[in-house]
C-alpha positions in Angstrom: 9.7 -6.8 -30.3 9.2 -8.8 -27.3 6.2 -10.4 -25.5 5.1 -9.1 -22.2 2.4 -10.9 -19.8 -0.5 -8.7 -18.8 -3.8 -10.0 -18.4 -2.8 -11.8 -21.3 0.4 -12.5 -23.5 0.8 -9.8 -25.8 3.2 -9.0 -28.3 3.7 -5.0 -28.6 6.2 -3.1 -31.3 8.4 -0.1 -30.2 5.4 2.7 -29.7 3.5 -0.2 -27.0 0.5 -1.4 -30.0 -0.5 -4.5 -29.4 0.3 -6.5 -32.7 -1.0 -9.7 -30.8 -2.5 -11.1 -28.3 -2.7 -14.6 -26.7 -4.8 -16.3 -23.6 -1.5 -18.7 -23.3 1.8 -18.1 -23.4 3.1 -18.8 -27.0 4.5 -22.1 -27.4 8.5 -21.6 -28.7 8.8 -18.1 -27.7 12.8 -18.1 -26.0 12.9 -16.5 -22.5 15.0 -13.9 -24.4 11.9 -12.7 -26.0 9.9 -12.2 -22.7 10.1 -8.9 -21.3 10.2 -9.1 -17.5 9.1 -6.3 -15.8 11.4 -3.4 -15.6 11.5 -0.3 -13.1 9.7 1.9 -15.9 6.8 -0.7 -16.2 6.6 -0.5 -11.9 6.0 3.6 -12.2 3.0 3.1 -14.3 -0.5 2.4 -12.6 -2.6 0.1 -15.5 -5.7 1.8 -16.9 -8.7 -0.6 -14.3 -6.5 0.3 -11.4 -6.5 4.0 -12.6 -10.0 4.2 -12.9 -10.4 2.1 -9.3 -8.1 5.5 -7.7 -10.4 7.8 -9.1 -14.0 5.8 -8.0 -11.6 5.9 -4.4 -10.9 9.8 -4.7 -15.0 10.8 -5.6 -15.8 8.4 -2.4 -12.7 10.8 -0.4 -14.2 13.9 -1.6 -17.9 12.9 -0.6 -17.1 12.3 2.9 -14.3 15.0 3.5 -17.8 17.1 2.7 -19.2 15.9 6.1 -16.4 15.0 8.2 -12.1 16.7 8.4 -10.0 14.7 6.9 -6.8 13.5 9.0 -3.4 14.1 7.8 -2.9 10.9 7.1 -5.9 10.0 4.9 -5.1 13.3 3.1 -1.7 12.1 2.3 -3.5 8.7 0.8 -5.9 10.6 -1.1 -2.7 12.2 -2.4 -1.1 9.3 -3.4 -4.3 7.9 -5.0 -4.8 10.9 -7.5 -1.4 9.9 -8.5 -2.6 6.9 -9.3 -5.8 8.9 -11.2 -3.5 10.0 -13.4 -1.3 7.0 -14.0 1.6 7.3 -11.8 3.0 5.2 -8.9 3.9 8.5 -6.5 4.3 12.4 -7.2 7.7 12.6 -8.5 6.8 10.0 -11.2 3.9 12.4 -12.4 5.9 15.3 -12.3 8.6 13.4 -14.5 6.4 12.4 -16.8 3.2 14.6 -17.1 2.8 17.5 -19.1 2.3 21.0 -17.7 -2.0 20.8 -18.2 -1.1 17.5 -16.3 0.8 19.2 -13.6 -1.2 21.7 -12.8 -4.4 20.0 -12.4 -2.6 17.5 -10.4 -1.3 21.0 -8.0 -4.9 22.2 -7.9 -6.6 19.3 -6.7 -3.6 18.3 -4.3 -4.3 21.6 -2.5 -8.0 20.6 -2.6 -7.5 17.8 -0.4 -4.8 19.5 1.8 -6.9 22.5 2.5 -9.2 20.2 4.1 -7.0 18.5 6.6 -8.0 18.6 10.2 
Protein backbone atom coordinates (compact mmCIF):
# COMPACT_ATOMS: atom_id res chain seq x y z
CA UNK A 1 0.00 0.00 0.00
CA UNK A 2 1.17 3.35 -0.48
CA UNK A 3 0.08 6.88 0.65
CA UNK A 4 -1.33 9.24 -1.81
CA UNK A 5 -1.97 13.20 -1.13
CA UNK A 6 -5.53 14.33 -1.81
CA UNK A 7 -7.14 16.73 0.25
CA UNK A 8 -5.41 14.97 2.80
CA UNK A 9 -2.76 12.08 3.14
CA UNK A 10 -4.44 8.89 2.90
CA UNK A 11 -3.26 5.56 2.92
CA UNK A 12 -5.49 3.24 0.50
CA UNK A 13 -5.15 -0.82 0.02
CA UNK A 14 -5.36 -2.45 -3.53
CA UNK A 15 -9.40 -1.94 -4.18
CA UNK A 16 -8.69 2.33 -3.37
CA UNK A 17 -10.41 2.04 0.63
CA UNK A 18 -9.16 4.38 2.63
CA UNK A 19 -7.49 2.48 5.59
CA UNK A 20 -6.21 5.94 6.90
CA UNK A 21 -6.23 9.22 6.78
CA UNK A 22 -3.97 12.04 7.97
CA UNK A 23 -4.24 16.25 7.92
CA UNK A 24 -0.11 16.00 7.67
CA UNK A 25 2.01 14.05 5.92
CA UNK A 26 3.13 11.09 8.08
CA UNK A 27 6.26 11.65 9.71
CA UNK A 28 8.83 8.46 8.46
CA UNK A 29 6.96 7.48 5.55
CA UNK A 30 10.09 6.84 2.61
CA UNK A 31 9.38 8.73 -0.69
CA UNK A 32 9.14 5.14 -1.93
CA UNK A 33 5.86 4.83 -0.24
CA UNK A 34 4.27 8.06 -1.80
CA UNK A 35 2.40 7.49 -4.73
CA UNK A 36 2.92 10.39 -7.29
CA UNK A 37 0.39 10.86 -9.54
CA UNK A 38 0.23 8.59 -12.46
CA UNK A 39 -1.50 9.08 -16.06
CA UNK A 40 -4.49 6.85 -14.70
CA UNK A 41 -4.98 9.13 -11.58
CA UNK A 42 -4.98 12.36 -14.49
CA UNK A 43 -8.08 10.59 -16.48
CA UNK A 44 -10.18 10.59 -13.42
CA UNK A 45 -12.25 13.94 -12.52
CA UNK A 46 -12.59 13.70 -8.30
CA UNK A 47 -16.13 13.38 -7.07
CA UNK A 48 -16.62 17.82 -5.90
CA UNK A 49 -15.33 18.63 -9.36
CA UNK A 50 -17.81 15.99 -10.87
CA UNK A 51 -20.63 17.33 -9.13
CA UNK A 52 -19.24 21.18 -10.02
CA UNK A 53 -19.64 19.74 -14.23
CA UNK A 54 -22.94 18.70 -13.65
CA UNK A 55 -24.25 22.22 -11.51
CA UNK A 56 -22.27 23.69 -15.03
CA UNK A 57 -24.35 21.37 -17.51
CA UNK A 58 -28.08 22.14 -15.66
CA UNK A 59 -26.85 26.02 -15.91
CA UNK A 60 -25.94 25.04 -20.06
CA UNK A 61 -29.25 23.40 -20.51
CA UNK A 62 -31.29 26.38 -18.88
CA UNK A 63 -30.00 28.89 -21.10
CA UNK A 64 -29.55 26.79 -24.45
CA UNK A 65 -33.64 26.90 -23.60
CA UNK A 66 -33.61 30.67 -24.50
CA UNK A 67 -30.77 31.29 -26.57
CA UNK A 68 -28.68 28.65 -29.75
CA UNK A 69 -25.86 27.42 -28.39
CA UNK A 70 -22.50 27.98 -30.60
CA UNK A 71 -20.46 25.29 -31.69
CA UNK A 72 -17.96 25.97 -29.51
CA UNK A 73 -19.90 26.14 -26.21
CA UNK A 74 -21.57 22.92 -27.36
CA UNK A 75 -18.25 21.17 -27.61
CA UNK A 76 -17.54 22.49 -23.79
CA UNK A 77 -20.80 21.37 -22.63
CA UNK A 78 -19.48 18.10 -24.16
CA UNK A 79 -16.50 17.95 -22.52
CA UNK A 80 -18.16 18.89 -19.13
CA UNK A 81 -20.62 15.83 -19.11
CA UNK A 82 -17.47 13.93 -19.37
CA UNK A 83 -16.51 15.35 -16.48
CA UNK A 84 -20.40 14.47 -14.98
CA UNK A 85 -19.49 11.27 -15.28
CA UNK A 86 -15.93 11.15 -14.05
CA UNK A 87 -13.81 11.22 -16.99
CA UNK A 88 -11.18 13.70 -18.24
CA UNK A 89 -12.38 13.59 -22.24
CA UNK A 90 -14.73 11.06 -24.34
CA UNK A 91 -12.36 8.42 -25.09
CA UNK A 92 -11.58 7.97 -21.37
CA UNK A 93 -15.42 7.36 -20.71
CA UNK A 94 -15.76 5.17 -23.42
CA UNK A 95 -12.69 3.10 -22.05
CA UNK A 96 -13.89 2.94 -18.95
CA UNK A 97 -17.72 3.18 -18.68
CA UNK A 98 -20.09 0.55 -18.96
CA UNK A 99 -22.63 0.15 -21.74
CA UNK A 100 -25.82 2.00 -19.35
CA UNK A 101 -22.85 4.49 -18.96
CA UNK A 102 -22.32 4.83 -22.65
CA UNK A 103 -25.30 5.21 -23.77
CA UNK A 104 -26.66 7.84 -21.57
CA UNK A 105 -23.51 9.55 -22.19
CA UNK A 106 -24.64 9.23 -26.47
CA UNK A 107 -28.11 10.43 -25.66
CA UNK A 108 -27.40 13.48 -23.87
CA UNK A 109 -24.32 14.36 -26.23
CA UNK A 110 -26.76 14.46 -29.04
CA UNK A 111 -28.99 16.64 -26.69
CA UNK A 112 -26.57 19.36 -26.70
CA UNK A 113 -25.50 18.91 -30.40
CA UNK A 114 -28.91 19.07 -31.70
CA UNK A 115 -29.07 22.41 -30.31
CA UNK A 116 -26.13 23.99 -31.91
CA UNK A 117 -26.62 27.17 -33.86
Amino acid sequence: MKWKQELLWVKRNEYGVALRIEEERPPGVPDAEIDTDSVEDEQIIKPIDSMAAFASLNRYFALSENTKPTLKQAEEAVKTLCHVYGATNEEVLLERGDAEVIETYKQIKNEIMIKVD
